[in-house]
C-alpha positions, 0 to 999 in steps of 0.5 A: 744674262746667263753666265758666261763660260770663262776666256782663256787663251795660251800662245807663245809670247811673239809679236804676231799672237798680239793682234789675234789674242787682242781680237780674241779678248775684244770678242769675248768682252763684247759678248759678255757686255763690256761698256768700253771695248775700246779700253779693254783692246788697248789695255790688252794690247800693252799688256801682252806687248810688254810681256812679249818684250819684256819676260823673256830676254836673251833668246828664251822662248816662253809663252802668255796665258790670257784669261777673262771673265765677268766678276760681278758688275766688271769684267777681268782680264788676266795676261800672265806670263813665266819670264825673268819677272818685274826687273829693270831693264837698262836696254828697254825698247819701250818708253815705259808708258805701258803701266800708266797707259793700263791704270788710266784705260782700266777701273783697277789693276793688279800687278803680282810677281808670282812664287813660280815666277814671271808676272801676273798683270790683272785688269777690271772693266766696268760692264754695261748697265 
């Protein structure tokens, strides 16, 4: 297989651009040869649902950038956003079942707070044999 150019998506942080960039990652890994397209859409799904819900609060309009690519034998999908960061939210609309849910679908996963701000959630996926 010859290698493939890297995946990168940047959109505003709103609900509507989940299911596009959940499509959009799904295709790509599909073409570089994820064995588990399934997993890889609903880990993307959570990620880019809890920074939508979760990085900016108070009316702040912020944004995603998603990137992908194979790295050796898996496939890495980075959600990325500039939001208040990892901080506990009192009034969360969510169950808090998003992590987990990540860390069962994916190989690994990375969660870092990054110096500028906001989080940097990683994620690996086996590519097929």
């Amino acid at each position: 297989m010859s290698e493939a150019v890297p995946f990168q998506l940047h959109c505003p942080a709103e609900p509507a651009e989940v299911g596009p960039l959940r499509r959009a990652v799904t295709a790509y890994a599909q073409q570089v040869g994820v064995a588990d397209l399934e997993a890889v859409q609903l880990a993307v799904s959570e990620a880019a649902t809890n920074a939508v819900v979760h990085a900016y609060r108070d009316g702040q309009v912020g944004d995603l950038t998603v990137t992908a690519q194979p790295v050796g034998d898996e496939f890495e999908v980075t959600v990325a956003d500039h939001g208040v960061g990892m901080i506990p939210r009192p009034d969360s609309p969510g169950l808090g079942l998003g992590l987990p849910l990540i860390a069962q679908l994916a190989a690994a996963f990375e969660v870092v707070s990054p110096d500028d701000g906001g989080v940097r959630l990683s994620m690996r996926f086996p590519l097929a044999a």
